[in-house]
C-alpha positions in Angstrom: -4.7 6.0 -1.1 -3.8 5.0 -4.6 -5.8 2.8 -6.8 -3.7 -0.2 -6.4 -4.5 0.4 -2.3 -8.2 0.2 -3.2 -8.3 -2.7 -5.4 -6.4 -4.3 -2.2 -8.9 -3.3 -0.4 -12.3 -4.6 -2.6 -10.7 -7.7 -3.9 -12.3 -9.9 -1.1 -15.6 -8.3 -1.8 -15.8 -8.6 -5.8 -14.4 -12.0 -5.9 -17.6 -13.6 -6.3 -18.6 -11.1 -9.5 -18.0 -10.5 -12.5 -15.7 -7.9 -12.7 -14.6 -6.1 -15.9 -11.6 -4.1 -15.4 -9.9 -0.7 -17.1 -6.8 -1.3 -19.6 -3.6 -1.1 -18.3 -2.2 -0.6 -15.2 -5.6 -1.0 -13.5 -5.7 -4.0 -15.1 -2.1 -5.2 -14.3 -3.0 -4.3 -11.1 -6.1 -6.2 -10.2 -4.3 -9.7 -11.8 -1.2 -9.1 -9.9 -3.3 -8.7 -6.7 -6.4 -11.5 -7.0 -6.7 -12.9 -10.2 -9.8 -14.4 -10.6 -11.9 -16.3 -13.8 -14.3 -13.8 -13.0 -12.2 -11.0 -14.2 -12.3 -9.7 -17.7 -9.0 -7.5 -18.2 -9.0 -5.0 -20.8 -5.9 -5.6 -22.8 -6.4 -2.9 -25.6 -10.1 -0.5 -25.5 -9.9 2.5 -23.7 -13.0 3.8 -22.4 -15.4 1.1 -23.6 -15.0 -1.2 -20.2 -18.4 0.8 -18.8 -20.1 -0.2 -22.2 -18.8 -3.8 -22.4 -20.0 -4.5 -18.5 -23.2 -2.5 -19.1 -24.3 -5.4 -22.1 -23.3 -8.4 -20.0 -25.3 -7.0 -17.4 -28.3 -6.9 -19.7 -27.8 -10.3 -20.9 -27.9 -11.8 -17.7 -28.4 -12.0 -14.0 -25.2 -12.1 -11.9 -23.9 -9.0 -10.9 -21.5 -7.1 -13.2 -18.8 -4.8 -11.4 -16.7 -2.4 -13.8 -13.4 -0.5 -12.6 -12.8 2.3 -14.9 -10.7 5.4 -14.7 -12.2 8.9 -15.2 -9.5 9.4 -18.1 -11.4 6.5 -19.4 -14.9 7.4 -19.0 -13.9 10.8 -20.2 -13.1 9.3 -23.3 -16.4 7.7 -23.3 -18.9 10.1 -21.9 -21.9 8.6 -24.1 -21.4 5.7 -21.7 -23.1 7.6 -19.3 -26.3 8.6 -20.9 -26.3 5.7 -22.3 -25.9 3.4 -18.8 -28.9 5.8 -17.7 -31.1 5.0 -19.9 -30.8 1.1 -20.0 -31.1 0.4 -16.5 -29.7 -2.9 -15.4 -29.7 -3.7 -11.8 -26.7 -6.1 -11.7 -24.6 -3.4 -12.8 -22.2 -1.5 -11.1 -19.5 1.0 -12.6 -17.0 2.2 -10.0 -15.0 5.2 -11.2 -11.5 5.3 -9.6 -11.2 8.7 -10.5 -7.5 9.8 -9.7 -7.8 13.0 -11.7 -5.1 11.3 -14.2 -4.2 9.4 -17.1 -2.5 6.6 -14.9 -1.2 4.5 -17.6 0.1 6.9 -19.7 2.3 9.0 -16.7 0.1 10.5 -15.0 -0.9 13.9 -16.8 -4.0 15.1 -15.3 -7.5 14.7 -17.0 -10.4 17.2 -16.9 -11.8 15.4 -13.3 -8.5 16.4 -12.1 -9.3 20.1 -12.8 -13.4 21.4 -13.2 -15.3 18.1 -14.3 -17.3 15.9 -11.2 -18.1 12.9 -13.2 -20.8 12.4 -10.2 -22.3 15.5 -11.4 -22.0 14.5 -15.2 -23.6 11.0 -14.7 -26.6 12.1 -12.2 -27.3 15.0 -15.3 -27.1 12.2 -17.4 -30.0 10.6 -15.8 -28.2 8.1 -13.7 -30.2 7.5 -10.7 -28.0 6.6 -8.5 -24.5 7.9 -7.8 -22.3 8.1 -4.9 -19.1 10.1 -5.1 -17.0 8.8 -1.6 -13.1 8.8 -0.6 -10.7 5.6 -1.4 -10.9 4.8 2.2 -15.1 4.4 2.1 -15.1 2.1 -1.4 -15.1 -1.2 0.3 -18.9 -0.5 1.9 -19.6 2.0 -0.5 -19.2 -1.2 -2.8 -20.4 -3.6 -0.4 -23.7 -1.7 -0.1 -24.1 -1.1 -3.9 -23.8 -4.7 -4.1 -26.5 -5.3 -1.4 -29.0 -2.8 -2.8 -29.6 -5.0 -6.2 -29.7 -1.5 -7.8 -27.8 0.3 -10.5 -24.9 2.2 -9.2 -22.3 4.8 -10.1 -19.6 4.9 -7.7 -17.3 8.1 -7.9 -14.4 6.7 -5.7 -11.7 10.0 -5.3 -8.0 8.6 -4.5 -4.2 10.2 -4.6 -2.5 9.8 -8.6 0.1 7.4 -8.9 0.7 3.8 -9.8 2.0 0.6 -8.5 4.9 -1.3 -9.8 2.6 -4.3 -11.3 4.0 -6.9 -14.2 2.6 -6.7 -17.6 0.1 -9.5 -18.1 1.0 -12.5 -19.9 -1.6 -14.3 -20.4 -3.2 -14.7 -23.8 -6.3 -12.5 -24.5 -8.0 -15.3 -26.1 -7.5 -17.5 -23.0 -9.0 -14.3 -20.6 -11.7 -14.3 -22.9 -12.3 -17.8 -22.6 -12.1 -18.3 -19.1 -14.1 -15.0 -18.3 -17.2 -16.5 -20.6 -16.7 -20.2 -18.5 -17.5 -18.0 -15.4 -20.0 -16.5 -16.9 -21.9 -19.5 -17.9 -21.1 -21.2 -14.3 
């Protein structure tokens, strides 16, 4: 499975979060297939979509669901110590971890070769993490949800990308929408 296959698959089950989603093609591809109010699409920040879901979480209640990329936590790593050490329930980060740099043609990123992100974020201090296959993220993710705990999701899927259109829409206007939901 690629990612686009997996956000296919979960869109039914995060459509009642708030979701805050990876730049670029992840992004492109989560509006194409169920855009929601509730999304937050990351138009221009690499690597700071952990960090930006990990603060709403700990300003309020409703459950928080990131989708990053390993390139893009990999450009973050102090997200992960960081997430650790300011636990927030409501928060979930799920890792679709490809081994590549998806939006940029797919050249392969260090959890492509040696790194195990699960590894890096449990020696972080993340309590708990769950490295599965793209075919188990929609009850890894369900049960994540369930739990009311703080969860890093390692999800392991095939490189590649689906044809998805640029998004359009105004980032003021995802902005604005995304903080009505919130509010709601």
């Amino acid at each position: 499975m690629i990612r686009s296959e997996i956000l296919k698959d979960i869109a039914p089950i995060i459509r009642d979060e708030l979701v805050v989603c990876n730049i670029g093609i992840p992004s492109q591809e989560l509006h194409a297939i169920d855009d929601q109010p509730t999304n937050f699409y990351m138009l221009g920040t690499m690597g700071l979509a952990s960090s930006i879901g990990l603060g709403l979480a700990l300003a309020q209640e409703k459950t928080v669901i990131v989708i990053d990329g390993d390139g893009s936590v990999l450009t973050n790593l102090g997200t992960l110590p960081t997430i650790a050490n300011n636990p927030a329930d409501n928060y979930i980060l799920l890792i679709v971890d490809n081994g590549s740099y998806g939006s940029t043609g797919d050249q392969v990123t260090y959890a492509g070769k040696k790194t195990s992100l699960s590894a890096v974020a449990s020696a972080c201090g993340c309590d708990t993490v769950i490295e599965c296959q793209a075919e188990e993220t929609g009850q890894v993710l369900k049960d994540a949800i369930a739990s009311r705990r703080m969860t890093i999701i390692v999800c392991k899927c095939e490189s590649g990308n689906a044809k998805m259109p640029v998004i359009t829409m105004d980032p003021v206007v995802i902005r604005d929408r995304f903080m009505k939901a919130v509010q709601a």
